[in-house]
N, C-alpha and C positions, 0 to 999 in steps of 0.2 A: 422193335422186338427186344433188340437188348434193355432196354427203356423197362421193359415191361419185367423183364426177368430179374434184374437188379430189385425192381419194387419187392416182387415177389418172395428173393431173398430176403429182402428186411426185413418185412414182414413176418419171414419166419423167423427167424434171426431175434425179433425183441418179442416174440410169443410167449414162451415161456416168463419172461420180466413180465408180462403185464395181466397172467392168467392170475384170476384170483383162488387164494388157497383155503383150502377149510385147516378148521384144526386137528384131525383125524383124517387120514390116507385115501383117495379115494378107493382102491383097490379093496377097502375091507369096510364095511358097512358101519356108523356110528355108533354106539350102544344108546338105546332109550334112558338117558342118566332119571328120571322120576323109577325107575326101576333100580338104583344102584343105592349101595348104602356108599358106599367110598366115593370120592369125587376128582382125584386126581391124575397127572399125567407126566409123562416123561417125553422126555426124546431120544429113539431109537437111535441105532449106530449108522442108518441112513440119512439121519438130521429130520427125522419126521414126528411130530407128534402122536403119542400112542397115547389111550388111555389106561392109565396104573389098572394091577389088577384090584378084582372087589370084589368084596359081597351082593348077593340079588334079594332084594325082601321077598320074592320068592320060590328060592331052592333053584330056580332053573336059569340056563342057561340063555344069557342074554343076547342079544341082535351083534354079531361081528366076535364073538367069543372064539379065540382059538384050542384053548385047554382049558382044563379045572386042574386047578390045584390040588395037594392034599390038606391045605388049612381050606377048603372047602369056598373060597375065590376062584375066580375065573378070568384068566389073562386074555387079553387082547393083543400078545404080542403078535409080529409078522415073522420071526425067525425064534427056532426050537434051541440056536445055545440062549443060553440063561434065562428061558421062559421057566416061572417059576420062582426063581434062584433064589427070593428070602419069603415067599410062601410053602416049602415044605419041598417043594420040587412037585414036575407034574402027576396028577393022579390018572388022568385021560385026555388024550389029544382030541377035539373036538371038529 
């Protein structure tokens, strides 16, 4: 029994080391990039890759958007300080 429980922990123990990661969050949907005119990304202050905000070819709002900007971009961030911060600041939380 202890045998088994020891396994168990390890198991969980090196799960996390060996889950494989996208490069976008799972908790928020990826943006369909053939839809974006911008193509780049950062990394949040939780060490996650986000996708930069962008433009959409068209006007709408894309798959995992969390605001629109006022230069008329749509951020993907997960957290509302500095969503925005050098596109204009938010125009609507989505």
């Amino acid at each position: 029994m202890r045998l088994a429980l020891l396994a168990l922990l390890a198991a969980l123990a090196f799960q996390p080391a060996l889950a494989k990661q996208s490069p976008y969050p799972d908790t928020h949907s990826s943006p369909q990039e053939s839809q974006l005119i911008e193509h780049g990304s950062y990394t949040n202050s939780d060490g996650k890759r986000v996708h930069s905000p962008a433009h959409t070819r068209n006007g709408k709002a894309p798959e995992g958007a969390s605001a629109r900007c006022r230069d008329g971009s749509y951020s993907f961030s997960q957290h509302r300080r500095g969503t925005c911060s050098r596109h204009g600041g938010v125009e609507n939380w989505l």
